[in-house]
ROPAFI-926267 format. One record per residue (C-alpha): x, y, z. Coordinates in steps of 0.05 Angstrom, whole numbers, padded with zeros to 5 digits, always signed. Example, Ala and Ser with C-alpha at 12.3 -4.5 7.8 and 13.67 -1.06 7.14 Angstrom:
BEGIN
+00246-00090+00156 +00273-00021+00143 
//
This chain:
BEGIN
-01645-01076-00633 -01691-01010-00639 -01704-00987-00705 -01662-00924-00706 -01594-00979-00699 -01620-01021-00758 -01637-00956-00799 -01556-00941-00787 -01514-00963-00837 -01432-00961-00829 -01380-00965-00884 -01307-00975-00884 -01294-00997-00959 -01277-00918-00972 -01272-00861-00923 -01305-00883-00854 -01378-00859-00864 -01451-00869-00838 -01515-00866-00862 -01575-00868-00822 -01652-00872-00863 -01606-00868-00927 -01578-00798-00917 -01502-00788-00901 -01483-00775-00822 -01428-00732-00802 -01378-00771-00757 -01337-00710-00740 -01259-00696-00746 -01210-00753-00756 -01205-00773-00692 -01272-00791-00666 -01279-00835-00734 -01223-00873-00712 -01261-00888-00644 -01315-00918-00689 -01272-00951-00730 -01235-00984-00676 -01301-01008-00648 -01315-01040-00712 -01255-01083-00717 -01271-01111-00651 -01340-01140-00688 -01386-01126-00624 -01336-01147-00565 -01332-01089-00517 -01260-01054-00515 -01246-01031-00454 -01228-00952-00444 -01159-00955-00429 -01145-01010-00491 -01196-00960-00529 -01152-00905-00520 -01090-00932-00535 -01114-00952-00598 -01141-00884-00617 -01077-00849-00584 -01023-00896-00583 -00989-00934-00527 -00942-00882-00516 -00988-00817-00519 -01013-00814-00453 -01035-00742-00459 -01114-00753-00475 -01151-00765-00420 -01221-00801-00406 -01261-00749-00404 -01231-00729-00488 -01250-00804-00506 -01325-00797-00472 -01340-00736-00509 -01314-00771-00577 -01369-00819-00558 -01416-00777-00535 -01407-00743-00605 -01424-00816-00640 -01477-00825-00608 -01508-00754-00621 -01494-00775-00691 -01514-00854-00698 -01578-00849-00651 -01603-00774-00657 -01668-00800-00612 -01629-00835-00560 -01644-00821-00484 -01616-00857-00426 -01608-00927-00422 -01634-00931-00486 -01586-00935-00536 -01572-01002-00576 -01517-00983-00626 -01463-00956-00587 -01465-00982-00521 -01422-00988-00450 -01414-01055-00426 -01378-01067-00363 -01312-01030-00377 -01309-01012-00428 -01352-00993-00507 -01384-01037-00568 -01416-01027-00630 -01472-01073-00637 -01500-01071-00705 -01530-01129-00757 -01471-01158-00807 -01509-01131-00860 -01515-01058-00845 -01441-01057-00844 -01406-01055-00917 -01341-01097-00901 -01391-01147-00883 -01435-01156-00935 -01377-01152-00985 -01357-01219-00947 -01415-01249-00957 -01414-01233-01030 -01352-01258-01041 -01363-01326-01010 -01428-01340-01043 -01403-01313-01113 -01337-01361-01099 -01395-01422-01082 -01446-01395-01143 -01372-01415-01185 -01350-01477-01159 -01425-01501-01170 -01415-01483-01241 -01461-01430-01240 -01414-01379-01275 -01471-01323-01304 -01501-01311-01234 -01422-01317-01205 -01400-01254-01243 -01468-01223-01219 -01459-01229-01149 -01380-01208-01150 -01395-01144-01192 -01440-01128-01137 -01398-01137-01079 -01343-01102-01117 -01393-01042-01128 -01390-01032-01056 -01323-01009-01051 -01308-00926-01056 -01237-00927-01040 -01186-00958-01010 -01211-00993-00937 -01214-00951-00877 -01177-00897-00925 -01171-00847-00872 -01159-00889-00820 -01122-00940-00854 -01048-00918-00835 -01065-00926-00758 -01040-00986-00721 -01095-01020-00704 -01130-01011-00773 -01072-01042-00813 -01091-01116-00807 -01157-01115-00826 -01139-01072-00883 -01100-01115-00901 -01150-01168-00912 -01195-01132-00937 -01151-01108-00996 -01135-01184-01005 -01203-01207-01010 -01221-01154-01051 -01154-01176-01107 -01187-01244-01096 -01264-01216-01113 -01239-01191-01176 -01202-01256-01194 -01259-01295-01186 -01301-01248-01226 -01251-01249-01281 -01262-01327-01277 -01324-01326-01285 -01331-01292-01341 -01276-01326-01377 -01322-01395-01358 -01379-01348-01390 -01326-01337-01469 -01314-01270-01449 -01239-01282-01456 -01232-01221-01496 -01280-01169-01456 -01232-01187-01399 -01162-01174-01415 -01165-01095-01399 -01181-01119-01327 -01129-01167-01323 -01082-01118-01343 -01098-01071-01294 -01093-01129-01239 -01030-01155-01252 -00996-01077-01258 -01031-01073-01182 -01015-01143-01148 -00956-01164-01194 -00940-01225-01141 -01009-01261-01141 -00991-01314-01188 -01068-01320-01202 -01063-01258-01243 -01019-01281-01283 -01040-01342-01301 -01116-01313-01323 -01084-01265-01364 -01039-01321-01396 -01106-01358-01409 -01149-01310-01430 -01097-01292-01480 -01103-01361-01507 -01167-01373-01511 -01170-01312-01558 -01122-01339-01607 -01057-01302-01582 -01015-01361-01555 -00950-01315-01572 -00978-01258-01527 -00990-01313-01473 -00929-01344-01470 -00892-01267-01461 -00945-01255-01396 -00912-01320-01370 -00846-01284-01376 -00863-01231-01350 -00888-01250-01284 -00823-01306-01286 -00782-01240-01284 -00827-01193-01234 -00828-01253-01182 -00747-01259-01196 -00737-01195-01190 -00781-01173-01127 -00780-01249-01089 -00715-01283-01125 -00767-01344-01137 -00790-01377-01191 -00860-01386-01212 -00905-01433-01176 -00920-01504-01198 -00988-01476-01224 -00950-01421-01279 -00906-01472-01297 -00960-01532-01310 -00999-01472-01360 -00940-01450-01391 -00927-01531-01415 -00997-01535-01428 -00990-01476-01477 -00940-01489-01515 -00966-01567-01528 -01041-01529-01543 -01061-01580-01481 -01135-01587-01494 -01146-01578-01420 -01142-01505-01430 -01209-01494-01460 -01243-01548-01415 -01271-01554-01346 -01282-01604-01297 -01347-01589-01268 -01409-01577-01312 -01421-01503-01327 -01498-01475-01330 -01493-01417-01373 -01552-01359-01377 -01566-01348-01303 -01606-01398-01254 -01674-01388-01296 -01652-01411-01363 -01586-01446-01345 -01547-01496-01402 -01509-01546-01379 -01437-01549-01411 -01408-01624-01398 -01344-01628-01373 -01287-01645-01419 -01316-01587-01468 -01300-01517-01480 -01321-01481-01421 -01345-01422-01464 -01420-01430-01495 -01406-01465-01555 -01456-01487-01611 -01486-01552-01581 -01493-01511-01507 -01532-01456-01559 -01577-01492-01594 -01611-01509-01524 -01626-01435-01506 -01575-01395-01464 -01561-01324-01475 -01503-01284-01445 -01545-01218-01426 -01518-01184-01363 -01569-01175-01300 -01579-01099-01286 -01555-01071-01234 -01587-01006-01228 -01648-00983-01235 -01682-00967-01308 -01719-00904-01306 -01778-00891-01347 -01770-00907-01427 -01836-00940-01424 -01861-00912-01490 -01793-00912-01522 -01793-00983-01499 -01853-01007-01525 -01840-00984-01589 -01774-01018-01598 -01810-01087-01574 -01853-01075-01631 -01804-01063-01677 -01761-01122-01664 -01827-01167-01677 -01833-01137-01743 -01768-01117-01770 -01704-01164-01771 -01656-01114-01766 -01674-01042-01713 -01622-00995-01707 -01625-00953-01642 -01603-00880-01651 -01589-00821-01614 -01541-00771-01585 -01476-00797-01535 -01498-00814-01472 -01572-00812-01488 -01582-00889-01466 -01581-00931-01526 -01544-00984-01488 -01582-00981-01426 -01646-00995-01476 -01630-01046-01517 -01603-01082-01462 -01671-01081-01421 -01701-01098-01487 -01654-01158-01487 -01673-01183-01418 -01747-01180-01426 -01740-01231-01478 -01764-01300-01456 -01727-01326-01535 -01709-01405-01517 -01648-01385-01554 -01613-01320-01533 -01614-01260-01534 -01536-01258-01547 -01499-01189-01524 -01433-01168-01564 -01399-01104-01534 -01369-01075-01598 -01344-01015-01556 -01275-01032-01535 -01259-01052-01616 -01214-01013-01650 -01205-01057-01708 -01256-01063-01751 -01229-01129-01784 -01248-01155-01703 -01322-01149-01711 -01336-01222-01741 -01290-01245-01683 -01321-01211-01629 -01388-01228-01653 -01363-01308-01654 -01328-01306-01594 -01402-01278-01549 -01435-01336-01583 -01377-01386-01562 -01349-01401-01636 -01283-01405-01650 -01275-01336-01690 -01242-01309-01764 -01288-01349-01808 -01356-01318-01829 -01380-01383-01860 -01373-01417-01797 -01417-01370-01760 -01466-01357-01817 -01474-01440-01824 -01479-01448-01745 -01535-01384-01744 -01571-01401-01807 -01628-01450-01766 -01628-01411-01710 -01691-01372-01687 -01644-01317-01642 -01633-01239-01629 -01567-01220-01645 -01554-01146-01598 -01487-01114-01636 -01481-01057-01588 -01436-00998-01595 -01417-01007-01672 -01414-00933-01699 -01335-00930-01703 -01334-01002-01745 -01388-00983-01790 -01344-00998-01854 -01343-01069-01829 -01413-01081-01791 -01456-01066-01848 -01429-01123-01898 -01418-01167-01833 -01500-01150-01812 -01528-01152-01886 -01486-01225-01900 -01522-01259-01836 -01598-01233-01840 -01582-01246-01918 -01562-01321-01901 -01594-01333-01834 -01672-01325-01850 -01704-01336-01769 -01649-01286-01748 -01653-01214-01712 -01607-01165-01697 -01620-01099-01655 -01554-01050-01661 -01544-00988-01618 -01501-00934-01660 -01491-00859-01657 -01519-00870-01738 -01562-00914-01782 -01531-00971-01819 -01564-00951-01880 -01583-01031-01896 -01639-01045-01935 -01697-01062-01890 -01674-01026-01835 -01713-00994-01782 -01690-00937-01748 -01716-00913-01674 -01686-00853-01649 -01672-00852-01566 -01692-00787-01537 -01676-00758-01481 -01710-00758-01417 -01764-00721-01394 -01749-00671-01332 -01798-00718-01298 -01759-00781-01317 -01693-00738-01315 -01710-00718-01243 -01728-00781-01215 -01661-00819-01247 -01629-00756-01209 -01662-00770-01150 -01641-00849-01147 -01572-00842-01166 -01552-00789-01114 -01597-00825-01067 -01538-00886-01080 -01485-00853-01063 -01516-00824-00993 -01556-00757-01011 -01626-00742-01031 -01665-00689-01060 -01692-00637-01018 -01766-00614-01020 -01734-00545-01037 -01683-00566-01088 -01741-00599-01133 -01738-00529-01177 -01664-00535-01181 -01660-00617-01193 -01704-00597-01252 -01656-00542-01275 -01598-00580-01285 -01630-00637-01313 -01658-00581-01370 -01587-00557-01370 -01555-00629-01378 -01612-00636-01445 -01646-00699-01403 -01583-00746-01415 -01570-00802-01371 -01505-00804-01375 -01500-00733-01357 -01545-00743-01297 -01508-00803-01267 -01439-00759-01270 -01477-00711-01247 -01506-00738-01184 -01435-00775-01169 -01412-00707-01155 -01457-00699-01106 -01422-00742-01056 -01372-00677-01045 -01416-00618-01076 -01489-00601-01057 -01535-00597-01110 -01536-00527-01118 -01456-00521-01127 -01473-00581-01185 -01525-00536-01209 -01479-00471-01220 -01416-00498-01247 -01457-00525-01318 -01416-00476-01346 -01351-00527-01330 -01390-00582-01347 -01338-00614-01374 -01291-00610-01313 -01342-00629-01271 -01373-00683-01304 -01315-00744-01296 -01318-00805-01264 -01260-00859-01243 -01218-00909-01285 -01277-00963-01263 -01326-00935-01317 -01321-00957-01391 -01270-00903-01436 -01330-00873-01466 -01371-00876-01407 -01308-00833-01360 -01329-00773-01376 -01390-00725-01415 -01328-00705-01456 -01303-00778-01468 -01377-00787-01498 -01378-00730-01548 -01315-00727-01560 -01318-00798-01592 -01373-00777-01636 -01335-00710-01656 -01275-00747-01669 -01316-00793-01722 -01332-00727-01765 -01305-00700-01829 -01267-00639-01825 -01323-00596-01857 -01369-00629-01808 -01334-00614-01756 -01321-00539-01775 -01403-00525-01791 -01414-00563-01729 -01373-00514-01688 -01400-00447-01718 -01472-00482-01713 -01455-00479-01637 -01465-00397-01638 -01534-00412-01643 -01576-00418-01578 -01641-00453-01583 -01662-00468-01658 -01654-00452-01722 -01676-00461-01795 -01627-00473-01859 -01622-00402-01873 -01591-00393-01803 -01547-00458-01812 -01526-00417-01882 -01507-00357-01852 -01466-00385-01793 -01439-00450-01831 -01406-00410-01893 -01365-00354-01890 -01320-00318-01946 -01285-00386-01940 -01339-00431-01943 -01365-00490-01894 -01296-00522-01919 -01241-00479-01924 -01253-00459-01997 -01257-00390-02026 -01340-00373-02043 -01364-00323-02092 -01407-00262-02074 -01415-00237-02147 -01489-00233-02177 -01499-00229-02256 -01553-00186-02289 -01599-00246-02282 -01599-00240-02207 -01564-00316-02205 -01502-00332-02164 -01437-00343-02221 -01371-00356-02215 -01321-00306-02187 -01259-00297-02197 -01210-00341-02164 -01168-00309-02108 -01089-00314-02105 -01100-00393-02095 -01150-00397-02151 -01202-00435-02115 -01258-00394-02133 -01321-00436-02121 -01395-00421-02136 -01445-00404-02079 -01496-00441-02101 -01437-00508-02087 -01418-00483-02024 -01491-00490-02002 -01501-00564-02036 -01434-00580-01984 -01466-00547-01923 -01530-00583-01939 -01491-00646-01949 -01450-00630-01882 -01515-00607-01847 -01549-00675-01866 -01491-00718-01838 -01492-00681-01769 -01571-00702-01761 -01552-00774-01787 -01494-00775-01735 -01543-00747-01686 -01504-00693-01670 -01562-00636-01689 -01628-00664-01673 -01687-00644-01723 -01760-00632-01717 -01788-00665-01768 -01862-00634-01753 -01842-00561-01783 -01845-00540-01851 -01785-00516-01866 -01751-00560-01811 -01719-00530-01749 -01654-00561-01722 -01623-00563-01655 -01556-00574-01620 -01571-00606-01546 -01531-00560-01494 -01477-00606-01476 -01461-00614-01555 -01459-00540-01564 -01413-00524-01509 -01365-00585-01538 -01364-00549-01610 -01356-00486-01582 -01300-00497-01547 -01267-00520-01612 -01278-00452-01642 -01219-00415-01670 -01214-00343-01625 -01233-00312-01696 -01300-00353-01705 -01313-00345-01628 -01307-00264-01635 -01355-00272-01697 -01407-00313-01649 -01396-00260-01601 -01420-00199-01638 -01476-00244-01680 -01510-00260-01599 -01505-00186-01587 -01537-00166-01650 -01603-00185-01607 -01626-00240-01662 -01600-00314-01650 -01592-00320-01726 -01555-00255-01728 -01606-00197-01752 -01604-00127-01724 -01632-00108-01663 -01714-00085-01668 -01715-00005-01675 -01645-00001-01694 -01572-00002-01734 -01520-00025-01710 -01473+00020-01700 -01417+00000-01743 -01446-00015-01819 -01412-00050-01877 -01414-00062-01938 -01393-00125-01983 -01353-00098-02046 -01303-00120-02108 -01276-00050-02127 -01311+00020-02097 -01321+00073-02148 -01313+00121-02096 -01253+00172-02085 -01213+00165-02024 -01237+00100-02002 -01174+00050-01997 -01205-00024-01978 -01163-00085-02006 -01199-00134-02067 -01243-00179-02036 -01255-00143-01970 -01305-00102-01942 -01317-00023-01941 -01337+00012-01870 -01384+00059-01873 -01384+00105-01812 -01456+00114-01781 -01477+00133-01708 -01544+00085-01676 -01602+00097-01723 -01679+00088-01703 -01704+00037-01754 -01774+00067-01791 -01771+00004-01840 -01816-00055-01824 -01790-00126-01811 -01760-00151-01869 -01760-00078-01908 -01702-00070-01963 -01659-00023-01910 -01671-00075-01854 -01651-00130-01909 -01596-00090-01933 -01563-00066-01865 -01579-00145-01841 -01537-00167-01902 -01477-00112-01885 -01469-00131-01809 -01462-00203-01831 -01409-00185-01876 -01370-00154-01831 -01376-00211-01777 -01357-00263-01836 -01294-00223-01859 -01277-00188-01783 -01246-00137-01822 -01228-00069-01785 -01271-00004-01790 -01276+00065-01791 -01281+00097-01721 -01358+00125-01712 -01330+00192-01706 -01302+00200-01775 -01340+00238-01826 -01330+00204-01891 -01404+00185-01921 -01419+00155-01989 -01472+00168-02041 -01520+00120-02045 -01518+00122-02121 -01445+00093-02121 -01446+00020-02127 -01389-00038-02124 -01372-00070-02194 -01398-00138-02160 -01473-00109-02163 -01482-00096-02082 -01508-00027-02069 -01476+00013-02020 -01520+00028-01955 -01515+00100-01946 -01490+00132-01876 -01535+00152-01826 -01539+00231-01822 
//
């Protein structure tokens, strides 16, 4: 075998595709990948021409000759072996009569997902469930599609896609097994769903399901999945369940204790720290199979990119605080984090991982917490009492949408457990006494780039030496998240980099993945649009009108995009000054919600502070005042959520030529406005509580930076932006005295000449 063949790898679980030295091959049109693939399926026996093309053309389409069917190889081969000369070829050769693909079982992906399967299958019957689920998620991972999916209505394909598809239904059974050996009855019932709406006649389906759905307290819900499949197997086969549906369903409703035991021991926490689990006891990790060590910590299976500071300093933390609360923005890694943290740990005991993410009821969280540790769940007392000895890290992951029930949950068990530690991931502090907050930033470009780099090297690309300047852009453009990056580079299986690279401004269309991925995990949307969702409605709205703002900005900025004549939320604010120069009451308006100014700043601060606690606005703590920051991806979200109104506003604020919404350098804008109550001027109709236009033409600026016209036009323009009124066309020639004045106490800018 020459090196070029064993650089050559071939997969069939997807679209028929090559890769040779880890970059994708083009095989050509449809029909000269179905001349590979039929070589594939014969697993290194030569097919003779004539049988060759009759499985390419069909028996009865006699109309391609030889000489079509040798350039279709020649083609391969120009594609497979680039460096081949004569004779020398070793991939796809000519034997005798006829052609044969000779390639190791492991450089073909059908193949090694057989291998997986069988030694996964082995790993379980040996009792080894942890490193079971390990090596089925991986040979499920290899699969990008249906089998030989554009091949795979052909003839000749349809038996071995056929298999295929079964062994692949039976992979994910015996992943589901394993985990449900592992307690992770509840983590698994999405994916049992899903199986039995796709194979509704494998029996084995149905009967996990049924289990699982015991095993987490629902023996109601159990008992109606047994109907169910009773009914689809009527329905589609006119049979009756097999003896195996029929023995559970028995064994259900007499609570058999059989259901929650096993027959062979189980080692639980992977081959280097494996528990054994006698038979005859619940299969899930209970308390004795705990207090010998354990741990239920997933292996990765992807590479961690940098984070060697950030994770260095949560080590440290953990050893000195007993609870440390990762923060950050969606999608900035928390997960990925605390998770490496986790497995890092040599603890005897633990660390024990609870996935809080797929809760939606917050009464679930002492439950879910329970049922990763292998106790039966609904009483905190039990777990507290079973904890309380126990020298363990507890990782609550994903808790920021159960927050009302975490936090008494958390502080009851480091109250009562004194040797315990827990490390929670959360778009927001707990606010716990003793807590110690790290917040996860985002990458690097550096980092950013290389996590680029690997992740579209996975799915058959790679960077260019020329594309390094435009890797780097999009990684700036995608504000260094990880999650961002891996959509991201999944696109580039179809797109090129540079097509990535241009359509940020869709980044939301662009940036999806398939049904695989966790909810929040589907989509850059999915991720901030759970945190977004989470918000108050004042949040929200100062969140959106923050997103006018490009790059960063102080308080006064956040003021004078975050309240409007309606205030941050919704109510009606007061522009009036007394003789003292102070802010007072106004008058009410028509709904008599008059409110003070000096209010509707306490609620933007208030509003302001709860976006950085959510970490929604990020905040640079080094300045004095502080600056604040919305990350790119955040910004687009919100300002898609902007009424047309608010978006117009934004519109004319960025072309005032000052992100905060000043007037250009040098000059007026030309349209200037004044706030008023009542004008003591003749002729002038404008409404109570709206704004005068003043007509002016573009006028050079003489006044420094910060001079009383600047400050006074500044004030105007913004005015007009906050209340969009309507004004005077330039060409008008009404002017005002700059002695006349409103009742309210603002002076009138005079026009330009």
């Amino acid at each position: 075998m020459t090196d070029a063949a064993t650089g050559v790898e071939l997969c069939v679980l997807g679209p028929v595709s090559a890769r040779r030295g880890g970059r994708p091959v083009p095989l050509g049109g449809r029909r000269q990948r179905m001349v590979l693939a039929a070589l594939l399926l014969a697993r290194g026996r030569v097919v003779p021409v004539d049988r060759l093309r009759d499985l390419v053309w069909g028996d009865r389409d006699q109309t391609a000759s030889r000489a079509t069917l040798y350039g279709y190889v020649a083609g391969l081969r120009r594609a497979l072996e680039p460096d081949r000369t004569a004779r020398s070829g070793s991939l796809l050769v000519r034997e005798g009569p006829g052609y044969a693909v000779r390639l190791p079982p492991d450089r073909v992906d059908a193949e090694r997902f057989t291998a997986l399967l069988g030694h996964g299958g082995t790993l379980l019957d040996q009792g080894r469930a942890g490193e079971a689920a390990v090596t089925l998620e991986a040979a499920l991972t290899l699969w990008r599609g249906p089998a030989y999916a554009d091949v795979g209505d052909r003839p000749f394909a349809l038996p071995e896609v056929t298999r295929l598809e079964a062994a692949r239904a039976t992979a994910v059974e015996l992943r589901i097994r394993a985990l449900l050996d592992l307690g992770r009855h509840t983590a698994v019932l999405g994916d049992l769903e899903a199986l039995v709406i796709e194979h509704p006649l494998r029996e084995r389906g149905w009967e996990l399901l049924a289990l699982a759905l015991y095993r987490s307290g629902r023996q109601g819900d159990a008992l109606a999945v047994l109907r169910r499949a009773r009914t689809e197997l009527a329905g589609q086969l006119g049979t009756d369940p097999g003896p195996a549906l029929r023995r559970l369903e028995t064994a259900i409703l007499t609570h058999d204790e059989s259901l929650t035991a096993a027959s062979p021991p189980v080692l639980v926490g992977g081959a280097d720290r494996a528990v054994a689990v006698p038979a005859g006891t619940d299969r899930a990790p209970a308390a004795p199979a705990l207090a010998a060590g354990g741990g239920n910590v997933p292996a990765r299976l992807s590479s961690f990119v940098g984070r060697t500071a950030e994770l260095a300093r949560a080590e440290a933390a953990v050893a000195a605080y007993r609870l440390v609360t990762l923060t950050g923005p969606p999608g900035v890694g928390k997960t990925r984090l605390a998770r490496e943290l986790a497995r890092r740990r040599t603890d005897r005991d633990g660390p024990w991982l609870v996935d809080l993410a797929d809760l939606r009821e917050p009464s679930a969280v002492i439950d879910a917490i329970a049922d990763a540790l292998g106790r039966p769940g609904g009483d905190p007392d039990q777990l507290t009492a079973a904890l309380a000895d126990r020298s363990t890290l507890l990782v609550l992951d994903n808790g920021e949408h159960l927050l009302p029930r975490l936090v008494p949950a958390v502080g009851g068990l480091l109250a009562r457990c004194p040797r315990l530690r827990i490390l929670t991931t959360s778009r927001e502090a707990l606010d716990i006494p003793g807590e110690h907050v790290l917040a996860v930033p985002p990458l690097p470009v550096g980092d950013a780039v290389t996590l680029l780099a690997e992740r579209i090297a996975a799915v058959g690309g790679r960077i260019e030496d020329g594309d390094r300047a435009v890797a780097e852009r999009l990684c700036v453009d995608l504000d260094g998240l990880p999650l961002a990056i891996e959509l991201a580079a999944a696109r580039c299986r179809a797109l090129s980099l540079v097509e990535v690279a241009d359509r940020m401004d869709d980044r939301f269309t662009l940036l999806t993945a398939g049904p695989h991925r966790p909810e929040r995990h589907r989509s850059l949307a999915a991720a901030i649009g759970a945190s977004y969702r989470s918000l108050t409605d004042g949040e929200r709205r100062l969140l959106d009108r923050l997103s006018a703002i490009e790059g960063s900005f102080d308080l006064a900025a956040a003021r004078r995009f975050g309240v409007d004549r309606r205030g941050v939320d919704g109510r009606f604010v007061a522009d009036r000054r007394g003789a003292d120069g102070r802010s007072g009451v106004d008058r009410p308006g028509a709904d008599g919600l008059g409110v003070d100014r000096r209010a509707a700043d306490g609620r933007l601060i208030a509003h302001l502070v709860a976006l950085v606690r959510k970490s929604l606005v990020t905040v640079d703590t080094t300045t004095a005042p502080r600056r604040y920051r919305l990350l790119a991806s955040i910004r687009a979200y919100a300002a898609r959520q902007l009424p047309s109104v608010d978006r117009e506003r934004a519109r004319h604020r960025r072309t005032s030529g000052d992100p905060t919404g000043g007037p250009r350098p040098g000059e007026y804008p030309r349209t200037r406005v004044v706030r008023r109550r009542r004008l003591a001027v003749p002729g002038v109709r404008v409404p109570l509580g709206h704004s005068a236009a003043v007509v002016s033409g573009v006028v050079p600026s003489s006044s420094p930076s910060g001079s009383p016209a600047e400050s006074a036009d500044s004030m105007a323009f913004g005015a007009a932006q906050e209340n969009s009124i309507s004004t005077e066309n330039s060409s008008s020639s009404c002017s005002i005295s700059s002695s006349h004045r409103t009742r309210s106490g603002t002076a009138i800018v005079p026009a330009a000449p």
